[in-house]
ZATOR-924506 format. One record per residue (C-alpha): chain; residue number from 1; x, y, z. Coordinates in Angstrom, 3 decimals, m for minus. Layout:
+------+------+----------+----------+----------+
: nuse : voti :        u :        v :        w :
+------+------+----------+----------+----------+
:    A :  NUM :        X :        Y :        Z :
...
+------+------+----------+----------+----------+
% end
This chain:
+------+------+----------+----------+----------+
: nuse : voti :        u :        v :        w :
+------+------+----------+----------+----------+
:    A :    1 :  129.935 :   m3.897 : m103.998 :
:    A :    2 :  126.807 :   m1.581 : m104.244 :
:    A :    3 :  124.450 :   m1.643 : m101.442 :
:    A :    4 :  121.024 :   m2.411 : m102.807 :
:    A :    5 :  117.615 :   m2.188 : m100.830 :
:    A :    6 :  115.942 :   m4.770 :  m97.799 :
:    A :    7 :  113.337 :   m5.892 : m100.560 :
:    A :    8 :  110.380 :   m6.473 :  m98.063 :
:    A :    9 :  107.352 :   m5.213 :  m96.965 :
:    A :   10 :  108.717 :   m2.667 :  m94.760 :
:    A :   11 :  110.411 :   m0.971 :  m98.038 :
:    A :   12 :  107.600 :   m1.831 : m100.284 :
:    A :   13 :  103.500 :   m1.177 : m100.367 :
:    A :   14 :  102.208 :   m4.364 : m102.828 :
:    A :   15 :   99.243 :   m5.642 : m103.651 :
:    A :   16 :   97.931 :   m7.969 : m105.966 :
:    A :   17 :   96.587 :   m7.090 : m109.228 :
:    A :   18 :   95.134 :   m9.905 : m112.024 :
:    A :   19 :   97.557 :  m12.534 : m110.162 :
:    A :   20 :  100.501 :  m10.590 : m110.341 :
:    A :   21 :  102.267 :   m8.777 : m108.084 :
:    A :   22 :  102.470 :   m4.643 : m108.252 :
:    A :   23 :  104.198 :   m2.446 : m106.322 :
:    A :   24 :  102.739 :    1.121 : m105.725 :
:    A :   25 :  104.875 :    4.501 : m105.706 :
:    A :   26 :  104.984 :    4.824 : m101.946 :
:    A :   27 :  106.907 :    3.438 :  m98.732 :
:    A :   28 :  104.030 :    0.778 :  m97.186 :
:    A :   29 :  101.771 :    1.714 :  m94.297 :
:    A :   30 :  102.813 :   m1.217 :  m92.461 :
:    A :   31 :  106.612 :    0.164 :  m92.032 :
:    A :   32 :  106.788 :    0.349 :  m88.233 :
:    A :   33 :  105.860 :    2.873 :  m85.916 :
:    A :   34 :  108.578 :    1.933 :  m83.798 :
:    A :   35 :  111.870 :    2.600 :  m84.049 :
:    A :   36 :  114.725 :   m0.358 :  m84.719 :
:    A :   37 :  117.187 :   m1.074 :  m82.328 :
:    A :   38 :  119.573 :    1.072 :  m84.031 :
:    A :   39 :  117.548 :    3.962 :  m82.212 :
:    A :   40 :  116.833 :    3.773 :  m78.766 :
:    A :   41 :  115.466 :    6.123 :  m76.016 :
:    A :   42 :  117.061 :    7.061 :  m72.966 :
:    A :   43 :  114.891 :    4.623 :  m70.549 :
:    A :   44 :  115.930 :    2.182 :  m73.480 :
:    A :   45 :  119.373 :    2.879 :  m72.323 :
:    A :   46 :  118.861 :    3.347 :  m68.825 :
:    A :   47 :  117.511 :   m0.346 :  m68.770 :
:    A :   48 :  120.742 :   m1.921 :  m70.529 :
:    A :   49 :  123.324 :   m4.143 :  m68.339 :
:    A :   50 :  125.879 :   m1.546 :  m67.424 :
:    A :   51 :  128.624 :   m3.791 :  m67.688 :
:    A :   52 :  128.193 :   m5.092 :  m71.632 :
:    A :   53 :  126.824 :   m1.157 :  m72.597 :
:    A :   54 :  129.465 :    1.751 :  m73.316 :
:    A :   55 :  127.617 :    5.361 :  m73.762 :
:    A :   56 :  129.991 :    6.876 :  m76.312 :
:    A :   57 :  129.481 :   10.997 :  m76.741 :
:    A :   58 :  130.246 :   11.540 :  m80.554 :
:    A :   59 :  129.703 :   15.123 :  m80.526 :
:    A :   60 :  130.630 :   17.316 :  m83.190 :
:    A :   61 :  129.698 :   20.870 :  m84.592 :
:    A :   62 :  130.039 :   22.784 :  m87.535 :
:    A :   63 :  133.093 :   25.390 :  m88.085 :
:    A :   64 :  131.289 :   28.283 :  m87.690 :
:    A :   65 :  129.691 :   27.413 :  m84.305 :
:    A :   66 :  132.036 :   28.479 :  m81.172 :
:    A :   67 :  131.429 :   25.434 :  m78.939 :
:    A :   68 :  133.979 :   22.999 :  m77.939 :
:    A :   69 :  132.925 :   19.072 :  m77.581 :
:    A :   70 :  135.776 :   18.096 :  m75.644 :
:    A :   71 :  135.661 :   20.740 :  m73.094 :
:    A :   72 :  131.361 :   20.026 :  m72.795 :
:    A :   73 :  131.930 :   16.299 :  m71.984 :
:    A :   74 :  134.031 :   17.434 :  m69.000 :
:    A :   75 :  131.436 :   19.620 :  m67.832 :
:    A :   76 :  128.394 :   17.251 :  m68.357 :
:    A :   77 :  128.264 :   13.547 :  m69.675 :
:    A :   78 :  125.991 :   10.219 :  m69.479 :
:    A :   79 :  127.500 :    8.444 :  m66.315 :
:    A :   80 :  130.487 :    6.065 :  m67.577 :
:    A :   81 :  130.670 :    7.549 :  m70.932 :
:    A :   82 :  133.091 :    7.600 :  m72.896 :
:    A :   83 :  134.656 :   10.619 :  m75.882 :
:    A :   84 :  135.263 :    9.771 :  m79.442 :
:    A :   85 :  136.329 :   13.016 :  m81.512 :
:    A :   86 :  135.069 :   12.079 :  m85.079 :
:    A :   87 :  137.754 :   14.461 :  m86.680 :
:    A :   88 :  140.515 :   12.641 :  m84.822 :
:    A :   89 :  138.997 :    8.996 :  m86.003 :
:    A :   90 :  139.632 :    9.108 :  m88.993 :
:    A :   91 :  141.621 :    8.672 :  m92.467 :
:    A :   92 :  144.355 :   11.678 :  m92.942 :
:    A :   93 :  143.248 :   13.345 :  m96.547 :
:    A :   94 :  145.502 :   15.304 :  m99.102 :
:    A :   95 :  143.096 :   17.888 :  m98.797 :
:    A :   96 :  143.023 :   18.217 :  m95.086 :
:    A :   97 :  138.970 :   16.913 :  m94.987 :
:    A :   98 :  137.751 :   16.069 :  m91.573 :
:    A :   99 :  135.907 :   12.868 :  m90.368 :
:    A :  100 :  136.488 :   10.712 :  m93.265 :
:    A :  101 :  136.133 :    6.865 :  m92.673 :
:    A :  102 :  139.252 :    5.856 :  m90.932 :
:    A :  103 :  141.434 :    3.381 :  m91.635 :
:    A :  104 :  140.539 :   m0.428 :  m90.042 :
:    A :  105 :  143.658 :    0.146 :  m87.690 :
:    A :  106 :  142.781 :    3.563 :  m86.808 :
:    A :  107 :  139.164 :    2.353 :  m85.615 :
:    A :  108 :  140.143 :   m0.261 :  m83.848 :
:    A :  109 :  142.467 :    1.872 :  m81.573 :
:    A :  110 :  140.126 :    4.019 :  m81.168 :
:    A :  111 :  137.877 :    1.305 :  m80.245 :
:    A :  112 :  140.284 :   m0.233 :  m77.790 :
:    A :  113 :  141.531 :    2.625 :  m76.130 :
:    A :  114 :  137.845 :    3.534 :  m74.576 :
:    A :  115 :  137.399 :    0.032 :  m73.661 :
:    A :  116 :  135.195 :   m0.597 :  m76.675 :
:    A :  117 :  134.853 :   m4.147 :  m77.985 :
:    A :  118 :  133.348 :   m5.837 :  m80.756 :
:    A :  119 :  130.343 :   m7.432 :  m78.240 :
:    A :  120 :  130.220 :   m4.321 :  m76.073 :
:    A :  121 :  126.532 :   m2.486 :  m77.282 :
:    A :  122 :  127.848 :    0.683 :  m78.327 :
:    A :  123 :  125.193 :    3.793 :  m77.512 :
:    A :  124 :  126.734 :    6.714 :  m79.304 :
:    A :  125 :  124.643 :   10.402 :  m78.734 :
:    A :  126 :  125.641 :   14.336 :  m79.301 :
:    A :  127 :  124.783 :   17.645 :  m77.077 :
:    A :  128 :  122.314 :   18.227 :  m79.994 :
:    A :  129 :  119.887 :   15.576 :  m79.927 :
:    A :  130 :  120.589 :   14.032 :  m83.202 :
:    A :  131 :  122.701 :   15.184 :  m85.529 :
:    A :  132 :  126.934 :   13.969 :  m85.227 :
:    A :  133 :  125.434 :   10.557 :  m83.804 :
:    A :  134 :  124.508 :    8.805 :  m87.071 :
:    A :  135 :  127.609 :    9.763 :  m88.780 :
:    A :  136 :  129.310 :    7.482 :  m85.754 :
:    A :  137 :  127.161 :    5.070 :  m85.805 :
:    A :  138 :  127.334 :    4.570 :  m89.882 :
:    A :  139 :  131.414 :    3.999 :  m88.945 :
:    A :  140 :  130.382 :    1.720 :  m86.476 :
:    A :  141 :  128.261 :   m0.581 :  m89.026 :
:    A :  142 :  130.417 :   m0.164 :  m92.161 :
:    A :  143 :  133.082 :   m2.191 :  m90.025 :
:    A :  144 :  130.895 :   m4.686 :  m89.080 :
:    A :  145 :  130.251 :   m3.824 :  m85.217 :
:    A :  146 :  126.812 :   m5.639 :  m84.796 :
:    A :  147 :  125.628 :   m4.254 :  m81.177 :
:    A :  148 :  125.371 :   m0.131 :  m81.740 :
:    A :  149 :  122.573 :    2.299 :  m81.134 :
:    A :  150 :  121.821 :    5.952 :  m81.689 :
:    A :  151 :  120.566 :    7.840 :  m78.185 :
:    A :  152 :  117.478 :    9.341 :  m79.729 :
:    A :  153 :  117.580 :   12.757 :  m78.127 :
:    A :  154 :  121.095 :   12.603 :  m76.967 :
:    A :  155 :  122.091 :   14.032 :  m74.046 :
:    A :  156 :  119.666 :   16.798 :  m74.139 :
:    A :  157 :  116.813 :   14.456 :  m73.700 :
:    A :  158 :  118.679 :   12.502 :  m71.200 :
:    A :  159 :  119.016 :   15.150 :  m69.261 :
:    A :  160 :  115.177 :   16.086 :  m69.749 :
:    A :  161 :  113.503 :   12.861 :  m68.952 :
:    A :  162 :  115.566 :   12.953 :  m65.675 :
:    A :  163 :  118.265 :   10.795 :  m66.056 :
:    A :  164 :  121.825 :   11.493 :  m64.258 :
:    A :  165 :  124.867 :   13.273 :  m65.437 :
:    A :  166 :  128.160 :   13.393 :  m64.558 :
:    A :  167 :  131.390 :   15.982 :  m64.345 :
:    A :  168 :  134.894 :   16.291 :  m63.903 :
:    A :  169 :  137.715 :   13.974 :  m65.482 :
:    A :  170 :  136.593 :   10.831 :  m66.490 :
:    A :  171 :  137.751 :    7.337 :  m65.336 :
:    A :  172 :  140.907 :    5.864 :  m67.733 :
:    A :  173 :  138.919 :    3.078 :  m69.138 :
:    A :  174 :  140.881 :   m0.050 :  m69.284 :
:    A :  175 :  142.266 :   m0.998 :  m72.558 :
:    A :  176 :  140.057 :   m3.691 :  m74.214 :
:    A :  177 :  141.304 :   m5.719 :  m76.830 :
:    A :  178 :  139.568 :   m4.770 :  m80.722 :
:    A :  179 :  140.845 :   m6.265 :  m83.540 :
:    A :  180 :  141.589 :   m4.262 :  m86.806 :
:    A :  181 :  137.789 :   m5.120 :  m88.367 :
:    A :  182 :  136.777 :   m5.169 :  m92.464 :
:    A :  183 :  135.656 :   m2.369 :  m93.801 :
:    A :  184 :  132.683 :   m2.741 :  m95.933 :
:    A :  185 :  133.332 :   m0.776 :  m99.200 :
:    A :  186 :  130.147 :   m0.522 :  m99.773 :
:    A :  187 :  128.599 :    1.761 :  m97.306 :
:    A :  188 :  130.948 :    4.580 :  m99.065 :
:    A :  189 :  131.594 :    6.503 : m102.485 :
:    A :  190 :  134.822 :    7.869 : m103.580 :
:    A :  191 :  135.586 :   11.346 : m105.097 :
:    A :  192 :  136.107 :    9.116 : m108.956 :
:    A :  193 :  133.135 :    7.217 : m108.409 :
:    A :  194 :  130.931 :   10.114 : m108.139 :
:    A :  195 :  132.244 :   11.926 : m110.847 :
:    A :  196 :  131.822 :    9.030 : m112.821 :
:    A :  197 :  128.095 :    8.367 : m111.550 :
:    A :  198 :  127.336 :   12.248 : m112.274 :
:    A :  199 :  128.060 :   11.198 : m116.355 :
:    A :  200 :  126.171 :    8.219 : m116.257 :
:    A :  201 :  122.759 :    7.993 : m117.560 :
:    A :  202 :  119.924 :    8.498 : m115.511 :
:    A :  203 :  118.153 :    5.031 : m115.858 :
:    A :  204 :  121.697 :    3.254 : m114.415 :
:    A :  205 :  123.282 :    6.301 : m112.086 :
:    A :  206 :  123.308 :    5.845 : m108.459 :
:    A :  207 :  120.286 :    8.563 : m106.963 :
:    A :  208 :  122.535 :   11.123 : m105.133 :
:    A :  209 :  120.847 :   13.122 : m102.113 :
:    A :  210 :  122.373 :   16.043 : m100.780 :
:    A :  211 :  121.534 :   16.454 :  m97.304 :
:    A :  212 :  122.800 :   19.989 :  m96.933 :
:    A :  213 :  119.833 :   23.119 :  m96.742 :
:    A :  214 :  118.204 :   24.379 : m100.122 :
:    A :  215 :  120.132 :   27.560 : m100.063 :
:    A :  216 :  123.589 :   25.830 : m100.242 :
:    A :  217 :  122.168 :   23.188 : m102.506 :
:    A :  218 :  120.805 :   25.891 : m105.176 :
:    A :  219 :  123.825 :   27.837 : m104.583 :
:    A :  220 :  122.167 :   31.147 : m103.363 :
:    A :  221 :  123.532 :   30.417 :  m99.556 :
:    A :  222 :  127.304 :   30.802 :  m98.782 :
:    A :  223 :  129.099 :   27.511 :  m97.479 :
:    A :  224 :  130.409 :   27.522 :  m93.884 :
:    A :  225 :  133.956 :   26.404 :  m95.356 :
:    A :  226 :  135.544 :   29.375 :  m96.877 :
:    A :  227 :  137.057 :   27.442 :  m99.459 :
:    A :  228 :  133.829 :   25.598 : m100.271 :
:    A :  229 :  131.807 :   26.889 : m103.609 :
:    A :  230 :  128.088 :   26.304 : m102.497 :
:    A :  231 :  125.845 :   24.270 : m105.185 :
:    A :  232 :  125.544 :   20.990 : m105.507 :
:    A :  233 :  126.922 :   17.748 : m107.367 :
:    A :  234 :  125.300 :   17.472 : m111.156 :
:    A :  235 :  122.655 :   15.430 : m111.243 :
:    A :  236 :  121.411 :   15.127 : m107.634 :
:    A :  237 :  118.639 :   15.915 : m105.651 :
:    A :  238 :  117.676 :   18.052 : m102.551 :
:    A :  239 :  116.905 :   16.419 :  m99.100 :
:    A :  240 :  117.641 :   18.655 :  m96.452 :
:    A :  241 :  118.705 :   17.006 :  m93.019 :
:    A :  242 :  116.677 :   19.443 :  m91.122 :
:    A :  243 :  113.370 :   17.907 :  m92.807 :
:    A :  244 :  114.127 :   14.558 :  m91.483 :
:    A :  245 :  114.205 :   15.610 :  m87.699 :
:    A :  246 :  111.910 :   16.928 :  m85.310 :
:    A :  247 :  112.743 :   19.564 :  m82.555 :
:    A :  248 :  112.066 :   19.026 :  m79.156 :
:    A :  249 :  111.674 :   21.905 :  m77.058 :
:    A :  250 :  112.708 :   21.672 :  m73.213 :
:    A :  251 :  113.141 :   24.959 :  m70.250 :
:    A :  252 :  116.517 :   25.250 :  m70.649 :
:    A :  253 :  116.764 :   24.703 :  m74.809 :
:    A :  254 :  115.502 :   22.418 :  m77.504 :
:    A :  255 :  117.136 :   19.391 :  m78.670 :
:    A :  256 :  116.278 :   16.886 :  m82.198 :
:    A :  257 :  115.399 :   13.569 :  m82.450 :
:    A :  258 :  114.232 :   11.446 :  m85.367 :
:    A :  259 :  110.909 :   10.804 :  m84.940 :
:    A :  260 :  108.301 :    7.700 :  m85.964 :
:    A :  261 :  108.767 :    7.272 :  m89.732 :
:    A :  262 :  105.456 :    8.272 :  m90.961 :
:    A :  263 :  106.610 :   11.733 :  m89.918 :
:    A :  264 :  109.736 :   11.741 :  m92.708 :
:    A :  265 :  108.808 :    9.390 :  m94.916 :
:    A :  266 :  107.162 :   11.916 :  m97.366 :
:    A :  267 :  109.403 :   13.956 :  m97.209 :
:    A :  268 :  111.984 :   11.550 :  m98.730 :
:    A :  269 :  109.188 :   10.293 : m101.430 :
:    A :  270 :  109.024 :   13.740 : m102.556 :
:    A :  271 :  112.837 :   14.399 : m102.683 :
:    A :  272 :  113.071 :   11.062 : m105.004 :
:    A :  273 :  110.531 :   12.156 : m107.099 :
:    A :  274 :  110.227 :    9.893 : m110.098 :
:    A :  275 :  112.897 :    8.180 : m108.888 :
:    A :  276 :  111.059 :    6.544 : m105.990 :
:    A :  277 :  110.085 :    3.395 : m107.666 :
:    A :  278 :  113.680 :    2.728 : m108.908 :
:    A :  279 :  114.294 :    3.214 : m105.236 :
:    A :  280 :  111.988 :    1.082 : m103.917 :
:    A :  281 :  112.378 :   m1.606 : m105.989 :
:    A :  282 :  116.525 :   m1.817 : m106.027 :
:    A :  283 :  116.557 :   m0.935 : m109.750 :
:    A :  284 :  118.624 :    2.163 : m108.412 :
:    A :  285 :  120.823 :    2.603 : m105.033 :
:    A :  286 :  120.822 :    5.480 : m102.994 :
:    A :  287 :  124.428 :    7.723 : m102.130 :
:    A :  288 :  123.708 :   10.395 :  m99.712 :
:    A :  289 :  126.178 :   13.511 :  m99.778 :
:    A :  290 :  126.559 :   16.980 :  m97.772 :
:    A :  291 :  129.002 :   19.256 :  m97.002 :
:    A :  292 :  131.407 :   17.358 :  m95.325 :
:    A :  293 :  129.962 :   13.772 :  m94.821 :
:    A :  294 :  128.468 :   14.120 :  m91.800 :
:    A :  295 :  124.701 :   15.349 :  m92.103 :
:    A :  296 :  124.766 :   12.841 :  m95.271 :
:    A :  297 :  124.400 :   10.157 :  m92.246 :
:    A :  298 :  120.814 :   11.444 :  m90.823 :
:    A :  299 :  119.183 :   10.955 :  m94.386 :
:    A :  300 :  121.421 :    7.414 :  m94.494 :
:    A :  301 :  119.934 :    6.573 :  m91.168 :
:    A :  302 :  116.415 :    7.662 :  m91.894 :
:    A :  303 :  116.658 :    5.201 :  m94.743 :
:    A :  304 :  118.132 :    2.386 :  m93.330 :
:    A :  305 :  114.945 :    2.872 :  m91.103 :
:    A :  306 :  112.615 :    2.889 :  m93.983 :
:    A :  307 :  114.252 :   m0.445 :  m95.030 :
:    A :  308 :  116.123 :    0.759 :  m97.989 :
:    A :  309 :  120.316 :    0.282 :  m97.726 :
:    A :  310 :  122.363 :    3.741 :  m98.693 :
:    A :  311 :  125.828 :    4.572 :  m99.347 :
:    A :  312 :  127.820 :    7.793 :  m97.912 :
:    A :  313 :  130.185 :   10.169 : m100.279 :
:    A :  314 :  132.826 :   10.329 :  m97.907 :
:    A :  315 :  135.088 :   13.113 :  m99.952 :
:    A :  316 :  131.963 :   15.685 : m100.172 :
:    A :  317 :  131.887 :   18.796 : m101.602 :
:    A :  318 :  135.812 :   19.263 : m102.188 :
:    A :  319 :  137.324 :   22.742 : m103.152 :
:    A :  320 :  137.925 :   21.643 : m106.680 :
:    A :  321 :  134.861 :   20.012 : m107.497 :
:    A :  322 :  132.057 :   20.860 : m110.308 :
:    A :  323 :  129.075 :   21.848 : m109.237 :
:    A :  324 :  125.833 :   22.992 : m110.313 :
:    A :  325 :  123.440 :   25.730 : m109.778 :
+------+------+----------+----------+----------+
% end
């Protein structure tokens, strides 16, 4: 099943022209300024019913970067929050890839054994302000799991805005009960399917967006992953994460958050190019990509917010694969 675009007004700009309708090559003005639930703000949070709400800290960083998640959520966390390591739920590959979409048995465990489930509102954030978050929260929705936010921020912001933190060993939650859900095939691509979408024609191929910085896309950067050839998938185009999100500087640091969508929204027209109106108008549907599947969920989020549905590659970049430079 391919995911195809909310056709509305928030995806759309129309306007009538000799009693037909016509669609212009832009996302419409009247997209909101506000966020949609999936994105909340820590007061957001901080005004939820404790007892139906489970704060979930989904942090995750990159190889090369010497900090430890695990050991950070004993030192500070969102009162009553809970861990989920993304490398640890999740699908064992042949290749030894990390974070891919775990199995429906695997999630639910996972789910259960933090006291998650499926009514609880899920509010999943990271130590960076936004950037392992969306990856969760895409896992969350491609199995169905109707009540789950994004902290906008994360704990960062939190922290700012003077909310409280904890320390120390967290509570055992008790076990809930979280049946083994659906996954929805759709929200991801296989390794096949993209190679096969690479060969097809341009007027029927999936749009592929590579979320990963310009350097590593082009190939003139190095990959984090030694084993990782930096270029990019045939075929797709450039959309850097790190143009979606804003930085928020604090005191003690800085932190990201996604901000209103008229502040990304041309930069995603611009990465789509003269594909935009095949976008727009569900002629074409979207599959975001990266290095290892996990930025590929900020420019999947920043979509969905736009109104238009994407899809994830969830065996990026592997060692064997064809690129181009």
């Amino acid at each position: 099943m391919l995911l195809r675009n909310t056709f509305s007004s928030r995806a759309l700009a129309v306007t009538w022209t000799k009693g037909r309708l016509a669609t212009t090559r832009s996302f419409s003005s009247t997209i909101p300024r506000m966020h949609s639930r999936l994105i909340i703000t820590p007061a957001e949070l901080a005004a939820l019913p404790p007892k139906a709400t489970v704060p979930i800290d989904v942090s995750w960083f990159m190889p090369n970067v010497d900090r430890k998640p695990d050991e950070e959520f004993i030192k500070k966390r969102i009162p009553n929050a809970r861990r989920m390591d993304l490398d640890v739920v999740a699908s064992e590959h042949p290749l030894g890839l990390k974070h891919m979409m775990p199995t429906p048995e695997v999630f639910a465990d996972a789910c259960g054994t933090i006291g998650v489930t499926p009514s609880s509102h899920v509010v999943l954030y990271d130590t960076v302000g936004l950037f392992s978050s969306p990856r969760a929260l895409f896992t969350f929705k491609a199995f169905g799991h109707e009540n789950a936010s994004i902290l906008n921020g994360g704990l960062p912001r939190w922290e700012h805005e003077g909310y409280p933190t904890e320390s120390g060993n967290p509570k055992v939650p008790e076990r809930a009960v979280y049946p083994a859900p659906i996954l929805n095939k759709g929200f991801i691509r296989d390794y096949e399917q993209i190679v096969q979408n690479s060969k097809a024609p341009a007027p029927t191929a999936e749009v592929v967006l590579d979320a990963r910085s310009h350097g590593r896309f082009t190939g003139k950067d190095p990959e984090p992953r030694p084993s990782l050839s930096s270029g990019h998938i045939p075929n797709s185009l450039s959309l850097p994460f790190t143009d979606l999100v804003t930085p928020q500087a604090t005191p003690s640091g800085s932190y990201t958050v996604l901000p209103p969508t008229e502040k990304f929204r041309n930069a995603i027209e611009a990465a789509l190019g003269p594909h935009l109106e095949d976008v727009l108008t569900a002629k074409r549907s979207v599959v975001n990509s990266c290095g290892s599947g996990m930025t590929a969920a900020v420019l999947w989020l920043a979509l969905k917010e736009l109104g238009i549905e994407s899809a994830i590659y969830d065996e990026v970049m592997l060692p064997d694969q064809k690129v181009a430079s």
